[in-house]
Every structure is written in C-alpha cells, then in structure tokens.
C-alpha positions in Angstrom: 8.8 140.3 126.7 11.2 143.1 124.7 12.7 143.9 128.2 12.4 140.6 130.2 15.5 139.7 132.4 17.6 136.7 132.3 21.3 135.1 132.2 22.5 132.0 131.1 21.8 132.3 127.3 22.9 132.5 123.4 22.6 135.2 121.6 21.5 134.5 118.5 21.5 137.0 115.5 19.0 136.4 112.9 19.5 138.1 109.1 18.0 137.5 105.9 21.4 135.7 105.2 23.2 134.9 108.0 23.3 133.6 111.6 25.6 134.5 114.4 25.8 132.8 117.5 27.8 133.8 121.1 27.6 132.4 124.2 29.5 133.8 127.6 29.2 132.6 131.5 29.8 134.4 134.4 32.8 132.9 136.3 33.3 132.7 140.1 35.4 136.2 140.0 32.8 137.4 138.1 34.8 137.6 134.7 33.5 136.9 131.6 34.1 134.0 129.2 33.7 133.0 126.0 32.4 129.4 125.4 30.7 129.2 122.4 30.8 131.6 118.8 29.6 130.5 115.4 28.3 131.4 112.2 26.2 129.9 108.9 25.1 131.4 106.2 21.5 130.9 104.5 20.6 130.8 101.1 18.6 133.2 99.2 15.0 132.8 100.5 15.3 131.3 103.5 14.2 134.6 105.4 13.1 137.5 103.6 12.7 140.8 104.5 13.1 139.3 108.3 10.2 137.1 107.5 11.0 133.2 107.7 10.1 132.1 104.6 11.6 128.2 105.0 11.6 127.2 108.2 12.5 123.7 107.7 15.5 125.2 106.0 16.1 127.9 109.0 15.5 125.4 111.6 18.7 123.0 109.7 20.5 125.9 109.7 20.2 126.9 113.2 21.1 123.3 114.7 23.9 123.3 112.4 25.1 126.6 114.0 24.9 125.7 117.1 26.1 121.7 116.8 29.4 122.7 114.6 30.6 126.0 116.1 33.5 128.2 114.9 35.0 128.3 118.1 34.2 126.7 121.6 30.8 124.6 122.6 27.4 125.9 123.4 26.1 124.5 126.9 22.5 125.9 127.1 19.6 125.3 125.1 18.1 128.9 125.7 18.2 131.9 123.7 18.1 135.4 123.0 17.0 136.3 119.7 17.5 139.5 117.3 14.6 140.8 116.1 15.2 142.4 112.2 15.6 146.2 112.7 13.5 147.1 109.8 10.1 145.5 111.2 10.8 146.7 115.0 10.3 149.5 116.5 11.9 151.7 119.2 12.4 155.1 120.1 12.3 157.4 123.5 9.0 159.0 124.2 7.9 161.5 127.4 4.9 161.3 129.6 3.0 163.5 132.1 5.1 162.7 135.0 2.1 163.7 137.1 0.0 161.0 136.0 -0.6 157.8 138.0 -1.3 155.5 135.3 1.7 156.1 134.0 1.1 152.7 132.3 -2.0 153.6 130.6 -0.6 157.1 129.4 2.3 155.2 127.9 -0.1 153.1 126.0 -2.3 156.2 124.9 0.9 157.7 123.7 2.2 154.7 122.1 -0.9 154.7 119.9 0.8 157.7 118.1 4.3 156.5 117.6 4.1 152.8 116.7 3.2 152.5 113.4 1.0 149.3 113.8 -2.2 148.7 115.6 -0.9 147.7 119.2 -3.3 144.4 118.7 -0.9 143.6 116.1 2.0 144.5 118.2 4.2 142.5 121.3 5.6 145.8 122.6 6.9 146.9 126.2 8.8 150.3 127.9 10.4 151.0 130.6 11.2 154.5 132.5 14.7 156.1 131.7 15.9 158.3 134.5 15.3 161.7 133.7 18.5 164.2 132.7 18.9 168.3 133.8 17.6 168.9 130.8 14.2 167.6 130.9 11.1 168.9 131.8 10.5 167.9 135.5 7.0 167.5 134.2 7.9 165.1 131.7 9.3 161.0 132.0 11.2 160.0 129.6 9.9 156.6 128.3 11.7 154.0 126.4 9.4 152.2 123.8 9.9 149.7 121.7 7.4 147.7 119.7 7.7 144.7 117.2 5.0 142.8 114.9 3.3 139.4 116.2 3.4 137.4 113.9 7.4 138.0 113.2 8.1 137.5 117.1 5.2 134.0 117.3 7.2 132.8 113.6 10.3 133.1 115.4 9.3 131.5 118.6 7.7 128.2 117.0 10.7 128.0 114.5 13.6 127.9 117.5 10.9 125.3 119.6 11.2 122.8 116.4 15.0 123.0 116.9 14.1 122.3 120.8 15.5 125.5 121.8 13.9 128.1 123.9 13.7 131.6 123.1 13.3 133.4 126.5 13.6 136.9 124.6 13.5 138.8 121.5 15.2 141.7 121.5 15.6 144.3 118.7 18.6 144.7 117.3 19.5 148.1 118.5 19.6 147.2 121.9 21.6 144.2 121.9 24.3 146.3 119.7 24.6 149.6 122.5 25.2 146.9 125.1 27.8 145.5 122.7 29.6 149.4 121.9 28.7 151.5 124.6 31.0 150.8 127.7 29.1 150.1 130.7 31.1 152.9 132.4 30.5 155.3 130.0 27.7 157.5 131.0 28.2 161.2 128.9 25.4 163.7 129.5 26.9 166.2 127.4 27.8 164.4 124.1 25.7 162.0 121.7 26.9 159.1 119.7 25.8 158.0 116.3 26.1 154.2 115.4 26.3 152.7 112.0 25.7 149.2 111.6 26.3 148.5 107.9 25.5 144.6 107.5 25.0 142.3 104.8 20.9 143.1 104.2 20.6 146.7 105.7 21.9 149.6 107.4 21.1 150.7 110.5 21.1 153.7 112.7 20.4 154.4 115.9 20.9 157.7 118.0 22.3 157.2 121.5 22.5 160.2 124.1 21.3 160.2 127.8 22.4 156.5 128.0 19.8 155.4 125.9 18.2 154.7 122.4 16.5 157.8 121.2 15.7 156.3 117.7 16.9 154.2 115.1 16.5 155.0 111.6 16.8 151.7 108.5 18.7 152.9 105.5 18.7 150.7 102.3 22.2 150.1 101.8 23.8 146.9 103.0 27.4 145.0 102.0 25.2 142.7 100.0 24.4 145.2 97.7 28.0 147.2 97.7 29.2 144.1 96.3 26.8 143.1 93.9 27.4 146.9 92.5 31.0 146.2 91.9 30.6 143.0 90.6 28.0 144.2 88.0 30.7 147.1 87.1 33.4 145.3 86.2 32.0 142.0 85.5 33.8 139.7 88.6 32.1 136.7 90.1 30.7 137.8 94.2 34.0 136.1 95.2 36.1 138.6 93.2 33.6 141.4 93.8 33.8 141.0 98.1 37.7 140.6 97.5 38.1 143.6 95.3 35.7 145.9 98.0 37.7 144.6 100.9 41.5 145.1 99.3 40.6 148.5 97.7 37.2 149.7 99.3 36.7 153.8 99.2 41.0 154.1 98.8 40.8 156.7 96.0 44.8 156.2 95.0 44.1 152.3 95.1 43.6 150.7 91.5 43.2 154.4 90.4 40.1 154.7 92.7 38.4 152.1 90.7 36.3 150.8 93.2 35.8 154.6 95.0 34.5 155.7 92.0 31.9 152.3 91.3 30.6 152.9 95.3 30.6 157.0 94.8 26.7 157.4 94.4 26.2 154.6 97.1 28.7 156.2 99.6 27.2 159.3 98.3 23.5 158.8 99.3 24.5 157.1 102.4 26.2 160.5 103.7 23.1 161.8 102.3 20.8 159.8 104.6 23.3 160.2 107.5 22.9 164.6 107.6 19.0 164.0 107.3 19.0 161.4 110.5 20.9 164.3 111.8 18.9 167.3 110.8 16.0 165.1 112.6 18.0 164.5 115.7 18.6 168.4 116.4 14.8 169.4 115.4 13.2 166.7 117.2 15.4 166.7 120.3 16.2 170.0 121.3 17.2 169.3 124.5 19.8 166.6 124.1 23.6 166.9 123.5 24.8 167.0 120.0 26.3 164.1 118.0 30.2 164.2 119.0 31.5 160.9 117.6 29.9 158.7 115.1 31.0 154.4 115.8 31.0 152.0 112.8 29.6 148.2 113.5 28.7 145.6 111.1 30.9 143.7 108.5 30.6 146.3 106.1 32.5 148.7 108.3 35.5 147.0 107.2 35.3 148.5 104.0 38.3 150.2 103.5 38.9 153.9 104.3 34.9 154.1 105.1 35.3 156.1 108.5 38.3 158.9 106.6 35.0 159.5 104.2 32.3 159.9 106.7 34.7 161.8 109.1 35.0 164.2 106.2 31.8 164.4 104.9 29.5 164.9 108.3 32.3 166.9 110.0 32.9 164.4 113.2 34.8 162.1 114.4 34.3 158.3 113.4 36.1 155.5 114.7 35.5 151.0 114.2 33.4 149.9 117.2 35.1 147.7 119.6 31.7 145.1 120.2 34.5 143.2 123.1 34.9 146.7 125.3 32.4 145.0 127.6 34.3 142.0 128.0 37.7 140.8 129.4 40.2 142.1 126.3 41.6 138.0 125.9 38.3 136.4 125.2 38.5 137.6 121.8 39.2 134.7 119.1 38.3 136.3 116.0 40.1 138.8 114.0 39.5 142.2 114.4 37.9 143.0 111.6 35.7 139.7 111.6 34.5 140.7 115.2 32.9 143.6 113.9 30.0 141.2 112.1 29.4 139.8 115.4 28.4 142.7 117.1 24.5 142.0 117.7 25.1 138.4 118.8 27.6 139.9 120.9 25.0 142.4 122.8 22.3 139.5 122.8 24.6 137.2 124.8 25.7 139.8 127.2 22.3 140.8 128.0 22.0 140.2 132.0 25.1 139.7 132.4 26.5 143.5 132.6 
C-alpha cells in the first residue's frame, strides 16, 4: 500500500493543525498543471500527535478544503494522503543478495528495524539499485513501515467525506519527490533535508537517490512562536509577526528575537551534528552530507540557513518544492510555497 502506483490524485497533507491540498494533471504535451491548491487550519485537538482525535471535526475540515480552495478547483475525488512522520517509519536496509526469498529475508530483517510488531504494522519495500560502493553481496532494500490503526483511522475518516484514499504515503517520500530534481542523480554527494513545520521537525538523509533515514526532532514553528510570545508578552499574532520580520537577525531589534530562539536554534544545531555523527558511523559507505535544503513554513524564519551554514559547516540553501514542475504554475509566494512542500510531493507522485 506504502508504494502502490497511481495518477490522477490530490495530495493531501495531514498535521496536527493544518491541511494542505494540491492537485496537478498531466497535459497532452505532457506538462504539468496546477488545478487545484488549498489550505485550512484545525483547532487544537482535532488531531493529536497524528492521531484523529475528532473526526467529525476533521472530516468538516477536509470538505471545506477541498470545496473552497485557495486557488483553482479540485476535479477528482481520490487521494494521496501524508502519513505523520513521527509514527512512520522508513529507512534503507541490505539483504543477502544470494537469497531467493528475498521477500521473506526482507521480512526477517524487518523484524529488527521496525519498532512495532509487524501485526501491528501496514508496511512494504521495494529494491534500490545497488551503487559501486556496495557489497555485491548485499541489496539495498527500502523499508518503510507505519502503524494500523493510524493508516485504517485515516482511511474511514476520508470515506465519510466520500473520498478515496488510494495511498498513504509517509511524509518523507512525498517531500524528496517535491526537492530532489528528477534529473539529479549524485553518487558522490548526500543531502540533508530539514522540514521545520508547524508540529515537528523532520529529517531525513538522502544519498544514492534514496531515503536512508529520517530522524523526528521536537521543535516545530508552533512552538518557536509560542517561545517568543511568552518572552515578551505579545498575543500569537504579534508573536508569528515578530519571528517572521526579525527571526535569527542578530542586529535586528538588538537581536531581541535571536536571543529569545538562542537555546531553541541552539539544540536544534545540536540534534542536527548528532543525525550527522549517526549518518557517517552507520553508513560508511555512502557519500558525505554536501548541502543541507530547508522545507517547511518555518524555514522562512529569517536568516535561519546563514546560522546553520555556520554552525554545521555546509552549505544550506530554501528548497524550491516547484523544481519538478513547469517554473509558471507557481501561484503562491515564495516563501508560502515552502509550507506546501508535502502536498506538493503527494500530488506529484506517478506523475514524474
């Protein structure tokens, strides 16, 4: 179900506080367009933790999404759906290559990497062609994994809005697809990708075209804000306006804001040289991490990528989530595109 194919679809990204929809068609050149993007928040409690919590109140949401768009009209009732990053899992795995079950030595290994019984689990692979630097007597095995009864909640929640979920995809892999260009296949350098949204922070470690793991961090813009608004007493308007105009400037406002978001910044650059330290121990053989790419509406806090750059020593640049699509499909701002990123991926999955 993780990897099952298909086309004509909407992505839809699920958060504890927000949905994003996108829809694209293929055209008869075989260009892309853009017919349908929106986005509603949800209160407080409507999903938790990526658990749906209300879904009377989710399943409102979700037809008012997709009945009062941003931008265009959405002309399919079927869907592609996120699946929350902190209950998935995925991650690249090897197997004898010499084995004829492969499938059956793929599940005997899975047993040691998915932290859930796999009764408990919906969970699929696929083989990744193998790279010069791998053990001929190895394949390298993409895994991911993700609970049942968040994948079945999911499923009978979109089927009361009369919409059909023909895959759930973790969030990872809809957001490569949206980053990484198609064309763009390094054997020699690795990327790291930072998805700072509103309820969490993801990271996932790309190399070999393809996921090698993704790590959950607990920092999200949610919680940026509330720290600045609890600093210097501002309502959350105020507080998100504040973090947006001066963000980590440390000669705007007299650094104010730099200085409330020092221990945050501080322990995500923390987190960031462990995932690292893990990468090189655990993977040898791949390339090393040559550019590090920003995602999520968070990234548009302001002079983020100068602090990381400086901090982990590499290059870090805002993620472009249109670089698989024609460059004047684009309605949203820049900046605002960046929180689109996952519903971005999930839309163009089957169609690049």
């Amino acid at each position: 179900m993780l990897f099952q194919p298909r086309t004509d679809h909407i992505g839809l990204d699920i958060s504890d506080h927000s949905l994003k929809a996108v829809q694209f068609i293929k055209t008869l050149n075989g260009r892309l367009k853009l017919v349908g993007l929106s986005a509603q928040y949800l209160a407080d409690g409507i999903i938790k933790d990526g658990t749906i919590k209300n879904t009377v109140a989710f399943t409102k949401a979700v037809s008012q999404l997709l009945l009062k768009p941003t931008w265009g009209k959405f002309t399919t009732n079927l869907i592609v759906a996120s699946l929350p990053e902190s209950r998935t899992f995925i991650k690249m795995i090897t197997v004898p290559s010499s084995n004829q079950d492969i499938a059956q030595a793929v599940k005997w290994e899975a047993q040691h990497h998915i932290p859930l019984p796999l009764e408990d689990t919906y969970w699929d692979w696929q083989t990744i062609k193998s790279t010069p630097n791998f053990d001929n007597s190895r394949q390298p095995i993409l895994l991911a994994a993700a609970p049942k009864d968040i994948v079945e909640s999911y499923n009978q929640a979109l089927n009361q809005t009369h919409l059909t979920a023909i895959a759930m995809e973790i969030e990872a892999q809809a957001i490569v697809r949206s980053l990484i260009p198609i064309n763009q296949v390094n054997q020699t350098e690795a990327t790291m990708i930072i998805d700072i949204g509103g309820d969490h922070t993801s990271l996932i470690m790309f190399s070999f075209d393809t996921i090698q793991f993704t790590v959950s961090l607990p920092i999200s813009g949610r919680a940026i804000t509330q720290t600045v608004a609890d600093t210097i007493k501002l309502d959350a308007t105020q507080a998100e306006l504040a973090k947006i105009k001066y963000g980590l400037d440390p000669s705007a406002q007299h650094g104010a804001i730099y200085k409330i978001l020092q221990n945050m910044t501080n322990e995500l650059v923390h987190r960031l040289q462990e995932s690292l330290v893990f990468y090189q121990e655990h993977f040898p053989n791949n390339p090393p991490a040559t550019s590090i790419i920003l995602c999520g509406g968070a990234a548009n806090l302001k002079k983020i990528d100068q602090l990381l750059a400086a901090e982990m020593k590499i290059p870090v640049r805002l993620g472009n989530p249109w670089c698989n699509v024609s460059a004047n499909v684009n309605p949203r701002p820049e900046a605002d595109a960046l929180s689109y990123t996952t519903a971005i991926g999930l839309a163009l999955r089957d169609l690049i």
